[in-house]
C-alpha positions as CSV (number, residue, x, y, z in Angstrom):
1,X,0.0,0.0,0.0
2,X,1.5,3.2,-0.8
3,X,1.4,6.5,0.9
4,X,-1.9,7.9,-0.8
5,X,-3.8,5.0,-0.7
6,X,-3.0,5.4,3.2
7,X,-3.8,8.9,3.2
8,X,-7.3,8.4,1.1
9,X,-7.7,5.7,3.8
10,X,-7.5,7.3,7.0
11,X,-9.6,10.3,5.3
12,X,-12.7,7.6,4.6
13,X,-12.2,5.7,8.1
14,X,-12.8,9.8,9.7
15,X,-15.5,10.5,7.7
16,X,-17.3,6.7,8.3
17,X,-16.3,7.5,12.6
18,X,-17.7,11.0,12.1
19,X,-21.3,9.4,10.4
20,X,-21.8,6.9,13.3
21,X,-21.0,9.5,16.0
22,X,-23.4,12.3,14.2
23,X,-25.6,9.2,14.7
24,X,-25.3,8.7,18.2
25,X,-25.3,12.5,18.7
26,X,-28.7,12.3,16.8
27,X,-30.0,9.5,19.1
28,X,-28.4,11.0,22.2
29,X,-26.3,7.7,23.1
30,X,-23.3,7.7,25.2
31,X,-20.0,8.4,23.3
32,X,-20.4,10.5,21.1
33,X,-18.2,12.9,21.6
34,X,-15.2,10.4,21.9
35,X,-16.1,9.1,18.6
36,X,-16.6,12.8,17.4
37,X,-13.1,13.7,18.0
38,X,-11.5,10.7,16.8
39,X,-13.1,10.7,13.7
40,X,-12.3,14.9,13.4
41,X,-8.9,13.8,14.8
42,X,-8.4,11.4,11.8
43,X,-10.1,13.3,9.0
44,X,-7.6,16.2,9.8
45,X,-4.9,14.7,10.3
46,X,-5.0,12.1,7.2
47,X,-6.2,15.0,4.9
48,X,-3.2,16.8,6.1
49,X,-0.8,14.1,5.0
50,X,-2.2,13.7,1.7
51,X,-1.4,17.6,1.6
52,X,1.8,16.9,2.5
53,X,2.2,14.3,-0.3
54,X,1.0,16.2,-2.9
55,X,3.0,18.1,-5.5
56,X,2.7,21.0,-6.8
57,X,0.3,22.7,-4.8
58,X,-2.0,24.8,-6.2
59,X,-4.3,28.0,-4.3
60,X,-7.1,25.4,-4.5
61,X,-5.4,22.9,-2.5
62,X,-4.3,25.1,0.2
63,X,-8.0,26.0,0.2
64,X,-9.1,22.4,0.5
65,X,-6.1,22.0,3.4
66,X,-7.9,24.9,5.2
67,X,-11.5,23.9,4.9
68,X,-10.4,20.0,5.9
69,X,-9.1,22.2,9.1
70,X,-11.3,24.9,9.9
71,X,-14.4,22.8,9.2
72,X,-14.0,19.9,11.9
73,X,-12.7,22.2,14.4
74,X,-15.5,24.7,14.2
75,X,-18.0,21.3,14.8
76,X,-15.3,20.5,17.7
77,X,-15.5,23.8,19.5
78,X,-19.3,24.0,18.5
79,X,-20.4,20.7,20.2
80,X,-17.7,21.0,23.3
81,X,-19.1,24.2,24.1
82,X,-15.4,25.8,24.2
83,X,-14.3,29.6,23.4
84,X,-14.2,31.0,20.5
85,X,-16.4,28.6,18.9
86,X,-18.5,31.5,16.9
87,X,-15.0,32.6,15.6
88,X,-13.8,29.4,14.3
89,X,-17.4,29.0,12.6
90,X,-16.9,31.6,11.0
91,X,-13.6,30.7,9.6
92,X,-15.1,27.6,8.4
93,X,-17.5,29.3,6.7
94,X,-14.9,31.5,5.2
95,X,-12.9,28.6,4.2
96,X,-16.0,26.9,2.6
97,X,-16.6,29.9,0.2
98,X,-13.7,30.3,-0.6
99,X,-13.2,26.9,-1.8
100,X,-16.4,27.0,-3.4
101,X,-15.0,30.4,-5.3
102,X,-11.6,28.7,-6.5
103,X,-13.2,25.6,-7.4
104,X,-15.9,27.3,-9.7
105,X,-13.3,29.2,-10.8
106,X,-11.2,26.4,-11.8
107,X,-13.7,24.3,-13.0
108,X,-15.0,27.1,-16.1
109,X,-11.2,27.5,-16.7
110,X,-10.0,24.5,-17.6
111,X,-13.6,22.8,-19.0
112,X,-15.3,25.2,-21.3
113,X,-18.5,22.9,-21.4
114,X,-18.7,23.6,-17.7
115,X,-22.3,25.1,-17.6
116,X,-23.8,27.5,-15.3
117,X,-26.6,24.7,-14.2
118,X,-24.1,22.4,-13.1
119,X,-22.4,24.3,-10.9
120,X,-25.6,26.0,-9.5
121,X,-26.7,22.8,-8.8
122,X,-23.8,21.2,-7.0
123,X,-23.6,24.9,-4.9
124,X,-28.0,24.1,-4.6
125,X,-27.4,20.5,-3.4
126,X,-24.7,21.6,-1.0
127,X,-26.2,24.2,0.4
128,X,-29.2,22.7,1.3
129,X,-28.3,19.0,2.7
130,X,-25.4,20.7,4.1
131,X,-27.6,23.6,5.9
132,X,-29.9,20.3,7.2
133,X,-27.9,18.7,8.1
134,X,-26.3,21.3,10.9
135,X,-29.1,22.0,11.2
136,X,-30.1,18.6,12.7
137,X,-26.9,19.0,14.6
138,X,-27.9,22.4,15.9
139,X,-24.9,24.1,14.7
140,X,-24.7,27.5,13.6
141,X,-25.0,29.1,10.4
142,X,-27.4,26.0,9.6
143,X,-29.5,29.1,7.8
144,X,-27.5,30.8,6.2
145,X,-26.5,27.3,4.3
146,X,-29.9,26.7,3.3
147,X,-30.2,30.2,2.8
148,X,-27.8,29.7,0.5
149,X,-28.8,26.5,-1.2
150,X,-32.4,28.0,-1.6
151,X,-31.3,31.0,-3.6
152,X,-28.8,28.3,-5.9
153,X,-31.7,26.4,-7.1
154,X,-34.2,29.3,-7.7
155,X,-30.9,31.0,-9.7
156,X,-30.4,27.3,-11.3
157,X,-34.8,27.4,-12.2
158,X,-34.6,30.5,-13.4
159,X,-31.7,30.1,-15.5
160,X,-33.4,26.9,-16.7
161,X,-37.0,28.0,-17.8
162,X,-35.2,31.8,-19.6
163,X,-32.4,29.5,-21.4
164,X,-32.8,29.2,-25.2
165,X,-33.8,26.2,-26.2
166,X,-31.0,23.8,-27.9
167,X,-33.1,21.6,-30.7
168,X,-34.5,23.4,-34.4
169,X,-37.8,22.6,-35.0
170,X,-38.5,21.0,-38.3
């Protein structure tokens, strides 16, 4: 096995211990929290090794590097009730559209076929599962996600129903 399998695999193994304890946070069973941290614990620290592996780095992967930080530490400090949990939130959500801008970004630059739609819809689907799903959780900014998500697919509709249509009638 090399090095980035390794890496891909402790990434998957955090996010599967992050499911099941959202799960028992859900049901209110008894560890949670440990299971919470390790799984955080092993998300950041496996996606930080893939970091380290890869080469060259590009602005979005430091952007990826930050939201795989920022975003399970901002759920950390949310849940433990700890300081500065609002601040750290707010980084995440920083980090999350900025990603989201770079990514886009990329995306229409190197694939011209790379269509509005698509992107509204992946920024749409998201926004809202990920806005339910803190929500669920009772995080914060669980709103402004949907919020978010909301506004993506009325964009994505009404970009849908005023585009020309593509066919010639005979």
């Amino acid at each position: 096995m090399n090095l980035h399998s390794l890496a891909i695999t402790g990434i998957i193994l955090g996010l599967v211990g992050v499911f099941i304890a959202s799960i028992f946070k859900i049901l209110h069973w008894a560890g949670s929290m440990p299971l919470l941290i390790i799984g955080f614990g092993l998300l950041m620290a496996s996606y930080g090794f893939r970091f380290y592996l890869k080469q060259p780095k590009t602005v979005l992967d430091f952007s990826k590097l930050a939201v795989a930080i920022f975003v399970p530490l901002a759920y950390l400090f949310s849940l433990m009730y700890w300081s500065y949990s609002q601040w750290i939130s707010l980084a995440s959500l920083l980090a999350v559209l900025a990603f989201i801008v770079l990514f886009v970004k990329q995306k229409i630059k190197n694939d011209k076929a790379a269509s509005l739609d698509s992107i509204l819809g992946v920024v749409a689907g998201c926004g809202i599962i990920g806005g339910a799903l803190l929500n669920i959780l009772h995080l914060p900014y669980a709103q402004y996600c949907m919020i978010g998500g909301m506004l993506a697919m009325g964009a994505l509709v009404v970009t849908t129903v005023f585009k020309a249509p593509t066919s010639k009638k005979d």
